[in-house]
SEROTI-746619 format. One line per 2 residues: number of its first residue (from 1); their letters; for each residue x, y, z of N, C-alpha, C. Coordinates in Angstrom, 1 decimal, padded with zeros to 4 digits. Each point is the difference from the previous one (the first is absolute). Layout:
NUM> A> X:Y:Z:X:Y:Z:X:Y:Z ~ ...;
// end
This chain:
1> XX> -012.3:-027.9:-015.5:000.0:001.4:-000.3:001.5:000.5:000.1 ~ 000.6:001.0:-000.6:001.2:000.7:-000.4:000.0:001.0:000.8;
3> XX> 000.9:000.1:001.2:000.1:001.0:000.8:001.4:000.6:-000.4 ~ -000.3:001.7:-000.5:000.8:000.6:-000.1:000.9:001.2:000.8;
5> XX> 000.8:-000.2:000.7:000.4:000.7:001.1:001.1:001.1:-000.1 ~ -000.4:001.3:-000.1:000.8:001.1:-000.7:001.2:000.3:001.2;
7> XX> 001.6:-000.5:-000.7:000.5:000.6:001.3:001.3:001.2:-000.3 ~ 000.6:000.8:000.9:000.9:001.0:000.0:000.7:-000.9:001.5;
9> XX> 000.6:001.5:000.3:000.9:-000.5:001.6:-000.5:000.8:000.8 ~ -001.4:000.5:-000.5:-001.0:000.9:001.2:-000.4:-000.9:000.9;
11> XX> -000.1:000.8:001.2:-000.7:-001.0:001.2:-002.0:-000.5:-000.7 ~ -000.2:001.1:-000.6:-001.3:-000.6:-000.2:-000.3:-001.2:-001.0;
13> XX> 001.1:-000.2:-000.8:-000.6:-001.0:-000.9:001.2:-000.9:000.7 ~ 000.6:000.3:001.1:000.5:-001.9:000.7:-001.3:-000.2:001.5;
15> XX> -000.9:000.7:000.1:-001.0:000.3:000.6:-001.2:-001.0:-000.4 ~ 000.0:000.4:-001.7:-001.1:-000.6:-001.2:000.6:-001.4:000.1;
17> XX> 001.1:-000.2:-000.2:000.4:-001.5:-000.2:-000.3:-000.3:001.2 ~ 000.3:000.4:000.8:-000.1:-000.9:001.3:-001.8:-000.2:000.4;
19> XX> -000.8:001.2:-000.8:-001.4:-000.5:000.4:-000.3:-001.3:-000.9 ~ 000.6:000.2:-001.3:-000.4:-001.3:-000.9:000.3:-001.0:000.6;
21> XX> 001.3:-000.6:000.7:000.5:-001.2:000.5:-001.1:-000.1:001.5 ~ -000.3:000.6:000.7:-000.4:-000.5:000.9:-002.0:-000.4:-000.2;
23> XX> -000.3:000.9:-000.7:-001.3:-000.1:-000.8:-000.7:-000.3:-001.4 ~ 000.9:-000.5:-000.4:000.0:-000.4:-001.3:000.7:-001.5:-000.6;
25> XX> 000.7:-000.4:001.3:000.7:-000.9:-000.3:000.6:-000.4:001.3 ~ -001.1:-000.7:001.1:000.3:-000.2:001.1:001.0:-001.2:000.5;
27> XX> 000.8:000.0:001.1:000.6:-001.5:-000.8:-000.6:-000.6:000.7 ~ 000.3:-001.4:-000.9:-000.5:-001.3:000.4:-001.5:-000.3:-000.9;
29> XX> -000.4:000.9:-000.1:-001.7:000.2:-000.5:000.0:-000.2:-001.5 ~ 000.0:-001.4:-000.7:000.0:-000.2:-001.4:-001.7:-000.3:000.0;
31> XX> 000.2:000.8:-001.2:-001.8:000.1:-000.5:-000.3:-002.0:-000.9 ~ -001.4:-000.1:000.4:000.1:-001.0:-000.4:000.0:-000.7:-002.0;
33> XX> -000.3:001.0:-000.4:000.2:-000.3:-001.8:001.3:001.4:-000.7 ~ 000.7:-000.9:-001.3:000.9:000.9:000.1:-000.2:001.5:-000.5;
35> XX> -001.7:000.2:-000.8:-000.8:001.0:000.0:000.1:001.1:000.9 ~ -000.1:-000.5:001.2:000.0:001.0:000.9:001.6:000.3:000.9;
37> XX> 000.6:-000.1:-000.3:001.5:000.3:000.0:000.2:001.1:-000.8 ~ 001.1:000.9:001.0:000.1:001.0:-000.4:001.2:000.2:-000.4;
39> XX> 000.7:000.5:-001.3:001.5:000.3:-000.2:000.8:001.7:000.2 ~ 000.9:-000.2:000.5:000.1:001.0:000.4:001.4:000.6:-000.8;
41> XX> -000.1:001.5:-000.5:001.1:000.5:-000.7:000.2:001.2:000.6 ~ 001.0:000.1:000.2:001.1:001.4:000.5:000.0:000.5:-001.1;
43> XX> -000.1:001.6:-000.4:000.3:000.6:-001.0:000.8:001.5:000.6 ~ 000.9:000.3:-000.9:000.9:001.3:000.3:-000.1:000.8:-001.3;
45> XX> -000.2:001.4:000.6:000.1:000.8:-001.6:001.4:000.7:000.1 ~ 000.5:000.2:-001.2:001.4:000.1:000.1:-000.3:001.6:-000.7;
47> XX> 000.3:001.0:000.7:-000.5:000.9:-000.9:001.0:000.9:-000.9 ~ -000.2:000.7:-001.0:001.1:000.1:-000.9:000.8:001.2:000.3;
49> XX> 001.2:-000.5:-000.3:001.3:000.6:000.3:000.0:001.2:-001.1 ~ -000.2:001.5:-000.1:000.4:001.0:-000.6:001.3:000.5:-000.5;
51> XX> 000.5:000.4:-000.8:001.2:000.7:-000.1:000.4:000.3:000.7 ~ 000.9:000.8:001.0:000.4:000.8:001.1:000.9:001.0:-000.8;
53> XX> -000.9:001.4:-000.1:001.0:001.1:000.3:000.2:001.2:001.3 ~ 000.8:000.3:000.1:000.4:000.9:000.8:000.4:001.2:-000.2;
55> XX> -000.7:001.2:000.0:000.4:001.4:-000.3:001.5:000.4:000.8 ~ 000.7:000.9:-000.8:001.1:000.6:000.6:000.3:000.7:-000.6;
57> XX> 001.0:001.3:000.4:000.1:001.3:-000.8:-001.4:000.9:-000.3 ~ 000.1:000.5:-001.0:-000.5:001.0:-000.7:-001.3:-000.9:-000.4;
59> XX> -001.1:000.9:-000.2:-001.0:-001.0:-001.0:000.3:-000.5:-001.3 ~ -000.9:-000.7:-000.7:000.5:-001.1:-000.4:001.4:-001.1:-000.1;
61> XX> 000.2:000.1:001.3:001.4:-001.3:000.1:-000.2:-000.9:001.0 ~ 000.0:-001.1:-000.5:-000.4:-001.0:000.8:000.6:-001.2:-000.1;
63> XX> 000.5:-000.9:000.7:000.8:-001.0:000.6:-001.0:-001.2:-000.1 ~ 000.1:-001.4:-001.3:-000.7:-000.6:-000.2:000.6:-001.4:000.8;
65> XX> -000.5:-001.0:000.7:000.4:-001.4:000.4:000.4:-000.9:-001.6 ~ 001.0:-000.3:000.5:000.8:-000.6:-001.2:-000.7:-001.5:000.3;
67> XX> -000.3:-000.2:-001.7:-000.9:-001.5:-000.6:000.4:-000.9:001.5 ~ 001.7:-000.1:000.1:000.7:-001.3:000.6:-001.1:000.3:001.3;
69> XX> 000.2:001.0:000.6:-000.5:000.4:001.4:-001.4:-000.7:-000.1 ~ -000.8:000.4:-000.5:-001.3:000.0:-000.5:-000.2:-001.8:000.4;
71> XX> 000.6:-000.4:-001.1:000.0:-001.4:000.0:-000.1:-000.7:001.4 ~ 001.3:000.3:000.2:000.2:-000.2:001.1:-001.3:000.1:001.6;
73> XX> -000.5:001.4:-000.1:-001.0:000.0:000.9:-001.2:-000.9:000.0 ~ -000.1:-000.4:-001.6:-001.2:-000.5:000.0:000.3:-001.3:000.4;
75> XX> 001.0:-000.9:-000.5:000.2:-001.2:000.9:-000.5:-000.5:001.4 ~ 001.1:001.3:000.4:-000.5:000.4:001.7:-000.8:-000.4:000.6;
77> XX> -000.8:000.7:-000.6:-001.6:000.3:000.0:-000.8:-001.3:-000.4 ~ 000.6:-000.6:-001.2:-000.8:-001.6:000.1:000.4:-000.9:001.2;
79> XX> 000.8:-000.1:000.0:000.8:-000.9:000.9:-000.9:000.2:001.4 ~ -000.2:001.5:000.2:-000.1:000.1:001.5:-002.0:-000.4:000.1;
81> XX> -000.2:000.1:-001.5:-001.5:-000.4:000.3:000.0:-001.5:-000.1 ~ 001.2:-000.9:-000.9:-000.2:-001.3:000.3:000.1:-000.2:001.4;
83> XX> 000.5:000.7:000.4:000.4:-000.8:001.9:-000.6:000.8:000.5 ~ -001.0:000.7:000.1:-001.6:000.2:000.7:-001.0:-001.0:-000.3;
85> XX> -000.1:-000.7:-001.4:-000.6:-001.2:-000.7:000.0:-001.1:001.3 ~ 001.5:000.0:-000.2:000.5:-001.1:000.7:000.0:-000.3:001.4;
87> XX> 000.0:001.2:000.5:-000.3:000.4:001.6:-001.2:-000.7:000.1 ~ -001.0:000.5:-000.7:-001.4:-000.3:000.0:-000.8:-001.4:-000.2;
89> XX> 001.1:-000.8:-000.8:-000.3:-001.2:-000.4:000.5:-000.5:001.8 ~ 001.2:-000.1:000.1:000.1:-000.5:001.2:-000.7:000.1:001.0;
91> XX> -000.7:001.3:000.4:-001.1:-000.2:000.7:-001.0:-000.8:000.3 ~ -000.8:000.1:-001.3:-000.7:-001.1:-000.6:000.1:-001.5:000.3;
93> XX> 001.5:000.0:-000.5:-000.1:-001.3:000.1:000.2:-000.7:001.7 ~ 000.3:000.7:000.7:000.2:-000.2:001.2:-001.5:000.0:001.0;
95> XX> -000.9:000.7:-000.7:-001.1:-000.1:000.1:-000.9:-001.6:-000.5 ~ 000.9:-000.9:-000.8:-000.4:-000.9:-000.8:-001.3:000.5:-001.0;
97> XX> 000.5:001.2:-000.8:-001.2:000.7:-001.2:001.5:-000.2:-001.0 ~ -000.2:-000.9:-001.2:000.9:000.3:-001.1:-000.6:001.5:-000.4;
99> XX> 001.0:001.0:-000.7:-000.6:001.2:-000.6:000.8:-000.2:-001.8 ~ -000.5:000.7:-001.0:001.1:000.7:-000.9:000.5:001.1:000.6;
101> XX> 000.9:000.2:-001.2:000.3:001.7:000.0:000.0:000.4:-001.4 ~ -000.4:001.3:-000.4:-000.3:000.4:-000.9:000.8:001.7:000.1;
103> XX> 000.8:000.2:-000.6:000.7:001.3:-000.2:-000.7:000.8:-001.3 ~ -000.8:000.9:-000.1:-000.7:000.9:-000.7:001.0:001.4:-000.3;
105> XX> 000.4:000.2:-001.2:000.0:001.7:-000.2:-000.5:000.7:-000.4 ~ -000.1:001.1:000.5:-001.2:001.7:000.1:000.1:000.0:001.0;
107> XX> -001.1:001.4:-000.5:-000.3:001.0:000.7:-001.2:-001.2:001.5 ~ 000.3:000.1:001.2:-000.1:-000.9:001.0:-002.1:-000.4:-000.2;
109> XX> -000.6:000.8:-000.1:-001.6:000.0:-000.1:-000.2:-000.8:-001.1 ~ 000.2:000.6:-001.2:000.0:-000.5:-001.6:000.4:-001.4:-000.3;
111> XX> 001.2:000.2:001.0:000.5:-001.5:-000.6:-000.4:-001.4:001.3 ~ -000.5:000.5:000.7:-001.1:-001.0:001.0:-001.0:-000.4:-000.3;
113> XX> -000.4:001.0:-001.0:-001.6:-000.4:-000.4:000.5:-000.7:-001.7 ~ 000.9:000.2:-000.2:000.4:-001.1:-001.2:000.5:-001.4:000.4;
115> XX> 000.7:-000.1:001.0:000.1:-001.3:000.6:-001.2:-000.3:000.3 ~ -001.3:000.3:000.5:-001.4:-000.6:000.8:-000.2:-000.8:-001.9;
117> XX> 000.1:001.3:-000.7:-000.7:-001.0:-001.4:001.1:-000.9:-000.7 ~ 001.1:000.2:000.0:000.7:-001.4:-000.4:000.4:-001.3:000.7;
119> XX> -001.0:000.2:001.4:000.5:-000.9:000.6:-000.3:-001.5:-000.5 ~ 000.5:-000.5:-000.6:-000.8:-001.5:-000.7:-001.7:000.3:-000.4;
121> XX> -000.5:-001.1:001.1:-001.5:000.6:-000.6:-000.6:001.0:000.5 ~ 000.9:001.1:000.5:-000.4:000.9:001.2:-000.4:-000.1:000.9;
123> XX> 000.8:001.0:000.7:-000.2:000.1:001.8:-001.1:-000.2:000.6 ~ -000.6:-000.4:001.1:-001.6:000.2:000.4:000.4:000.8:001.3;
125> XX> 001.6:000.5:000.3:000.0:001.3:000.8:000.6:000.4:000.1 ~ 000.4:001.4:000.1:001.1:000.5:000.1:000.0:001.0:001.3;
127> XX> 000.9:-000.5:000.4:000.6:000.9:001.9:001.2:000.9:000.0 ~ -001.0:001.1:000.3:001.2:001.3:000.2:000.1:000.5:001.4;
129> XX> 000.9:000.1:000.1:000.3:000.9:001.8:-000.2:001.4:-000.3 ~ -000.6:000.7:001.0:-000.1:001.5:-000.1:000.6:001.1:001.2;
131> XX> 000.7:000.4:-000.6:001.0:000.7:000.9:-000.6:001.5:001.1 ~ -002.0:-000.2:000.0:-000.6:000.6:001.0:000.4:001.4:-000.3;
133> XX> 000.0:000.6:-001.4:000.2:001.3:000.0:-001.0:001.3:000.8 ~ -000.8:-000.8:-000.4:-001.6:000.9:-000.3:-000.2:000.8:-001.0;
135> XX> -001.3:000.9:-000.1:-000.6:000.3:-001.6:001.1:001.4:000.1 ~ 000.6:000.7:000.3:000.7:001.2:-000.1:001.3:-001.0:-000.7;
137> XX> 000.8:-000.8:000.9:001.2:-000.8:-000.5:-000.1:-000.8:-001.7 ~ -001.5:000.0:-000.1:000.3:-001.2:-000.8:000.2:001.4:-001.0;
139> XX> -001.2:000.8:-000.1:000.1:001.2:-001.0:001.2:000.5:-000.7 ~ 000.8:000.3:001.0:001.6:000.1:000.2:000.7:-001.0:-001.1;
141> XX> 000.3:-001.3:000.9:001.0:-000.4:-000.2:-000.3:-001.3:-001.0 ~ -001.7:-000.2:-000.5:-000.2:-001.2:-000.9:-000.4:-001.1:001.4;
143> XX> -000.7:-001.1:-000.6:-000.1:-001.3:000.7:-000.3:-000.9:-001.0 ~ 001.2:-000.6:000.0:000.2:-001.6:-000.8:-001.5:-000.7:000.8;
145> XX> -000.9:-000.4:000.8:-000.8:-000.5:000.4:-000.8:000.7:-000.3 ~ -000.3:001.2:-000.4:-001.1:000.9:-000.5:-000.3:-000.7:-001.2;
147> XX> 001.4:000.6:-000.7:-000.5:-001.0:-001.9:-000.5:-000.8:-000.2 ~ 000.8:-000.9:001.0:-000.2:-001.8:-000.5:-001.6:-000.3:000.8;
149> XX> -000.3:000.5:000.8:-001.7:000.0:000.0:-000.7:000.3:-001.1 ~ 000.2:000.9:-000.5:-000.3:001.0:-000.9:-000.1:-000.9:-001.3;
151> XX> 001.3:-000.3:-000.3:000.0:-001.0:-002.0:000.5:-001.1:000.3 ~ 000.1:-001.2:001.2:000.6:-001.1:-000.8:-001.5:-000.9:-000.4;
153> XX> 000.4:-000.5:-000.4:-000.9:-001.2:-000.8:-000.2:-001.1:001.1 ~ 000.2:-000.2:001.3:-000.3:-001.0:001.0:-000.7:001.1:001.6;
155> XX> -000.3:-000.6:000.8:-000.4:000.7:000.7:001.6:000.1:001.3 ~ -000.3:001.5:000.7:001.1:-000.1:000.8:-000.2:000.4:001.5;
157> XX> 000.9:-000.5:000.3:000.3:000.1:001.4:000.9:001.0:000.5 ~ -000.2:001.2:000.6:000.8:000.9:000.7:-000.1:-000.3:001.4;
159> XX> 001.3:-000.4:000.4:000.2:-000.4:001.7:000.2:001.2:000.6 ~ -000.7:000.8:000.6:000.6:001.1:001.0:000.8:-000.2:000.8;
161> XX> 001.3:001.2:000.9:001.3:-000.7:000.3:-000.8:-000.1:001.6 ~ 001.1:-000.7:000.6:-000.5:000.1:001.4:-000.5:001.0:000.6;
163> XX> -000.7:-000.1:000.9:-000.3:001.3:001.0:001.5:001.0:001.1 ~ -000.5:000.9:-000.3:001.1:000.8:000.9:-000.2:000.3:001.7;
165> XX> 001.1:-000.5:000.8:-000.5:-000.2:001.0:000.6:001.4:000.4 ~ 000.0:000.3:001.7:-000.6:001.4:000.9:001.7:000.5:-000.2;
167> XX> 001.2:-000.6:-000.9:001.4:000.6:000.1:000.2:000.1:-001.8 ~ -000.6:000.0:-000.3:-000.5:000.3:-001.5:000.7:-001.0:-001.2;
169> XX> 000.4:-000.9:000.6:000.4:-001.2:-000.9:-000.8:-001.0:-000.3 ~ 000.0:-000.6:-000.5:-000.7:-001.2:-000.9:-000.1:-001.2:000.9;
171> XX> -001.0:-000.7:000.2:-000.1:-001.0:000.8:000.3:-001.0:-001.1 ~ 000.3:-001.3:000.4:000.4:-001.1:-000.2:-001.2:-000.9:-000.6;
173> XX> -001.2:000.6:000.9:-001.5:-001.1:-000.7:-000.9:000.9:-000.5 ~ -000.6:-001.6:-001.2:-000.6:001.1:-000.9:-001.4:000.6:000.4;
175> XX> -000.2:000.8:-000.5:-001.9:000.4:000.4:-000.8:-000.5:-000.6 ~ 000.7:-001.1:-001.6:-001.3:-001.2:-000.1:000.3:-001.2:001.0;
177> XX> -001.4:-000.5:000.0:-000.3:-001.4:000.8:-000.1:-001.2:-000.5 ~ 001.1:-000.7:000.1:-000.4:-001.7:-000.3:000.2:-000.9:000.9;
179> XX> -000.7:-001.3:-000.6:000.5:-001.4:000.9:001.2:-000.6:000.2 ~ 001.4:000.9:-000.4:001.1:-000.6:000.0:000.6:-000.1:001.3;
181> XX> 000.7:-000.9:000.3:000.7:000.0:001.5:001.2:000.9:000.2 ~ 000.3:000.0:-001.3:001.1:000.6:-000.2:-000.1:001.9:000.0;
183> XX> -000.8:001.0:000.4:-000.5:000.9:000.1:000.7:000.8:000.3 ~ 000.9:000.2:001.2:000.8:001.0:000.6:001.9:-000.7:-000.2;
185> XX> 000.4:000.6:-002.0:001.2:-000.8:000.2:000.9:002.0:-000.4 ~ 001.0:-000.7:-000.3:000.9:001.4:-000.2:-000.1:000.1:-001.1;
187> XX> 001.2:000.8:-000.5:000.2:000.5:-001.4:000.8:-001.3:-000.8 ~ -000.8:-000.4:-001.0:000.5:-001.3:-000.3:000.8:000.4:-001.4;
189> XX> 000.2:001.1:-000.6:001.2:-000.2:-000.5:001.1:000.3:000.6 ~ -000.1:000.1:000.9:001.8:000.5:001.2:001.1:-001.3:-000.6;
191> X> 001.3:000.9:-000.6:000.6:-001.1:000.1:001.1:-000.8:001.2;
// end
């Protein structure tokens, strides 16, 4: 099965990764046919870079980012998602889980639930971290995990973030439960 694992440099989706690797891909634990092996893909949505203008003066005058600039940002911007990719693979692998990486661009919802259907023969899941808004926040501000429940073509997994402990920060372990030994680890993209 094609495990697809939606990531950003939010705590919740290095939260999601970290629930896949420890429950989804325990080490040492090889399934006995290659059928039941699981593969695992990192996906990033790269989302699209707008024009940039800037009002100044009087109405209608406005101060446009020049093409070179433009360009330029957007590089940036790949670059810095290849080495979140890459951060992520390392994890992985240090976990002894080979992963891909897959760099997507759009809009972050849209273009996750286009990755679940191109993924070769398609995903059989796709894992999103949820950044625990609640139903007022999400209303607000959108939820990439709302959507992708909602339209991808595989079934998905929303990892809720850690629990908050009595000084109002994020604990370290998760609130789901598995067999992994490895259960109470840190923040495993830290570099």
């Amino acid at each position: 099965m094609k495990v697809l694992v939606a990531l950003d440099d939010s705590g919740g989706s290095h939260h999601a990764l970290d629930w896949v690797l420890r429950c989804l891909f325990p080490a040492g634990d090889q399934p006995a046919t290659e059928e039941a092996r699981h593969e695992l893909v990192l996906v990033h949505a790269l989302e699209p870079l707008h024009h940039a203008m800037c009002p100044v003066g009087g109405p209608g005058s406005a101060v446009y980012g020049a093409p070179a600039i433009m360009q330029s940002v957007r590089a940036a911007r790949k670059e810095s998602a290849r080495s979140l990719l890459d951060r992520a693979k390392r994890v992985c692998h240090t976990r002894g889980v080979s992963a891909a990486a897959v760099l997507v661009e759009g809009e972050s919802r849209e273009a996750l639930c286009r990755a679940a259907e191109d993924a070769g023969a398609g995903a059989g899941l796709l894992v999103v971290g949820s950044r625990g808004l609640g139903a007022v926040g999400r209303a607000f501000q959108g939820s990439v995990s709302d959507y992708c429940a909602h339209h991808a073509s595989c079934p998905v997994m929303v990892v809720p973030p850690p629990p908050v402990d009595k000084d109002g920060q994020r604990t370290r372990s998760s609130p789901i439960r598995c067999q992994s030994p490895c259960f109470q680890q840190g923040c495993l993209m830290a570099e």
